[in-house]
C-alpha positions in Angstrom: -34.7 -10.7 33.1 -32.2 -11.0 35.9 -29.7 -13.1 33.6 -29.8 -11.1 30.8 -29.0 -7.4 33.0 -26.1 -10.0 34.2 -25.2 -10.5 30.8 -24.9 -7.0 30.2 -23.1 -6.0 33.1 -20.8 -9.2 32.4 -20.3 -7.1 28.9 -20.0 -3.9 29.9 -17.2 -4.8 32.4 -15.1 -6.8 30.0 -15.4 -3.9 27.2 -14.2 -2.0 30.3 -11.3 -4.4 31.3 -10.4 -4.7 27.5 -10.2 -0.6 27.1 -8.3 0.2 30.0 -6.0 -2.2 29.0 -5.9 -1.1 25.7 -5.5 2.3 26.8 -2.9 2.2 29.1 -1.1 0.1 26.9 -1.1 2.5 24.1 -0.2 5.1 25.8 3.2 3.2 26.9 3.6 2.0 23.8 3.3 5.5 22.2 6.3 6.7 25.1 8.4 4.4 25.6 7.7 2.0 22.4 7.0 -2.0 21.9 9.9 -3.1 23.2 10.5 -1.5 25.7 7.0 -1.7 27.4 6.5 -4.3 29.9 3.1 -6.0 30.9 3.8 -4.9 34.4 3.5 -1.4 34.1 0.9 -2.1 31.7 -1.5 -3.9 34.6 -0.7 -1.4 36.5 -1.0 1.8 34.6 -4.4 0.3 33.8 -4.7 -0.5 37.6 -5.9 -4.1 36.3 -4.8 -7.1 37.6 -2.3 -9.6 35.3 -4.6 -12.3 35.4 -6.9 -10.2 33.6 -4.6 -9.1 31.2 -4.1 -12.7 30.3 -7.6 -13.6 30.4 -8.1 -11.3 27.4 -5.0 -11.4 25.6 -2.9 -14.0 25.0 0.6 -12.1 25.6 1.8 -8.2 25.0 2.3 -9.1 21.0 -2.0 -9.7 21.3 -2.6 -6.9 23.4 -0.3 -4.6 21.0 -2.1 -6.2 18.0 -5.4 -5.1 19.4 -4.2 -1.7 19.6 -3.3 -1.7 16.3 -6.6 -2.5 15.0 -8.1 0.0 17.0 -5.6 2.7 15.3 -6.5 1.1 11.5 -10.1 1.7 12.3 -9.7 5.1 13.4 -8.0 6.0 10.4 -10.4 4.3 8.3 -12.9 6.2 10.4 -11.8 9.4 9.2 -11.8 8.0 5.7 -15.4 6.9 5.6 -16.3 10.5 7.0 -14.9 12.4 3.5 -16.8 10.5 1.6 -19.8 11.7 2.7 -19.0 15.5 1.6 -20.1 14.2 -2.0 -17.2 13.3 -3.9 -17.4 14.8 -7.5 -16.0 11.5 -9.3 -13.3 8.9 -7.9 -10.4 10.7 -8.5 -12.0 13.8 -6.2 -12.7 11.0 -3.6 -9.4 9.3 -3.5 -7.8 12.9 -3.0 -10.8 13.7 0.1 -9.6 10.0 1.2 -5.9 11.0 1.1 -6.4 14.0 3.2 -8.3 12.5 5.5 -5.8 9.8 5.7 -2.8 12.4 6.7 -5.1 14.5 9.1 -5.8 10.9 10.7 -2.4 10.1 11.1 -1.3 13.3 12.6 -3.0 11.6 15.9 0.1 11.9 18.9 1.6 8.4 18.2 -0.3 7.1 15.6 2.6 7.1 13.5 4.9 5.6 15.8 2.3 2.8 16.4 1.0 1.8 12.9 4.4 2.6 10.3 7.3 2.1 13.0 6.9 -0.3 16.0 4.0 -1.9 13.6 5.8 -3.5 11.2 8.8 -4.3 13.1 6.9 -6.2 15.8 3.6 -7.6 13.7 5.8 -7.8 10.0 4.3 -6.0 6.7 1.9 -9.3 6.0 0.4 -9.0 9.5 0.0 -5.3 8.6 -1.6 -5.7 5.7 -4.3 -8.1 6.9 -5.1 -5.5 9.5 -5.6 -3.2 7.0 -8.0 -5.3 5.6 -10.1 -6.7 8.5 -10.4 -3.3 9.5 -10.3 -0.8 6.5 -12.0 -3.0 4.0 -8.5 -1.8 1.6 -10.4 1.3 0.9 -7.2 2.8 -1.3 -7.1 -0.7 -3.4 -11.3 0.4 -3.7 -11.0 3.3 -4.3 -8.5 3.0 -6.8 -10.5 0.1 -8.4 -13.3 2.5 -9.2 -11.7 5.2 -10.8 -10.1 2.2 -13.0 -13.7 0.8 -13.5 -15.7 4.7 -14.1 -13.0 5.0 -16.7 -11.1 8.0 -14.7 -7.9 5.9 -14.2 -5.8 4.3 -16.6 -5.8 0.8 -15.7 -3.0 -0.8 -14.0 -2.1 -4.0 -12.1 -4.6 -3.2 -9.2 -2.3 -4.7 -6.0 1.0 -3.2 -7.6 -0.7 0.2 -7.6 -1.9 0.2 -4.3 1.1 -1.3 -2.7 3.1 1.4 -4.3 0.8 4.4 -3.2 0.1 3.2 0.3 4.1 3.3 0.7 4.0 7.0 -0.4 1.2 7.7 1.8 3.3 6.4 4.4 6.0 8.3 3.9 3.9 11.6 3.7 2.3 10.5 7.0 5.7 10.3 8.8 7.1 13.6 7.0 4.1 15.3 8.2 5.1 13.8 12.0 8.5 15.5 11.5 7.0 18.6 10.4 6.2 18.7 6.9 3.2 20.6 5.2 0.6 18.9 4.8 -0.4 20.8 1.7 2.7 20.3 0.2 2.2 16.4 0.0 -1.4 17.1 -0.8 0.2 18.9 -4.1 2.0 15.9 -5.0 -0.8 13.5 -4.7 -3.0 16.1 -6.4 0.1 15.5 -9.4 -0.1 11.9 -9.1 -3.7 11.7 -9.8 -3.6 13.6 -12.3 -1.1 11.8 -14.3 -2.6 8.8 -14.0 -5.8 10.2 -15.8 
């Protein structure tokens, strides 16, 4: 009984260690950027030692990785949660998805983190396998089973996705700066549409 409260303790204070970490390191990250971030003021912004920075990551590229993932899955997070308002068909859900997805992203940082300093410090493969670890590729899904119900004409799957994950992309960081929402809503609504 003793050793398995010690076990959970043991847990609970390396989940703890891990998310400090985490989060002190996003929120430099998300100020200053990547690069210009040291593991320093990392440790101590999470008032952690660097020993224990090391024992759970292997080096700032590890510990920026991690926070990476944990932005991907609260995106997809947001994702998963429209589909439970009842989609009326695939094309319906991919649109509840894709808001969802810029009303994620409008999260203070997320942008910087996961479509600037990510790809220039992980690189578009790492990205992408991310994306999948943590997302499951819900657009490449989604898309999959309009194709499959018949809503969508069908097209090369991974072209497809590749190219409509770079405009949600760029809808995500013109929202950043300021554009509506709704108006990039209306194009994807068009998009859809034409591919009927």
């Amino acid at each position: 009984m003793q050793q398995e409260k010690t076990r959970r303790t043991n847990k609970a204070r390396t989940e703890a260690t891990r998310g400090a970490l985490m989060a002190a390191a996003r929120s430099l990250f998300v100020e200053k950027g990547y690069a210009e971030t040291s593991t320093p003021e990392i440790v101590t912004k999470a008032g952690i030692t660097r020993g224990a920075l090391y024992h759970h990551f292997a080096d700032k590229a590890d510990l920026f990785r991690a926070v990476i993932q944990a932005e991907y899955q609260a995106v997809e997070s947001e994702i998963t949660k429209s589909a439970k308002r009842k989609p009326k068909g695939s094309i319906d859900a991919l649109l509840l998805g894709s808001r969802a997805y810029l009303n994620a992203m409008r999260e203070p940082g997320r942008v910087r983190l996961m479509l600037l300093d990510g790809p220039a410090v992980l690189g578009r493969l790492e990205l992408d396998s991310i994306d999948r670890e943590t997302s499951a590729d819900s657009l490449r899904l989604g898309l999959e089973a309009a194709m499959a119900a018949g809503e969508m004409k069908t097209l090369p799957l991974e072209p497809l996705t590749a190219q409509l994950s770079a405009m949600f992309e760029r809808a995500a960081l013109g929202v950043a700066e300021g554009d509506d929402p709704d108006d990039h809503m209306a194009v994807f609504k068009a998009i859809f549409a034409a591919l009927v």
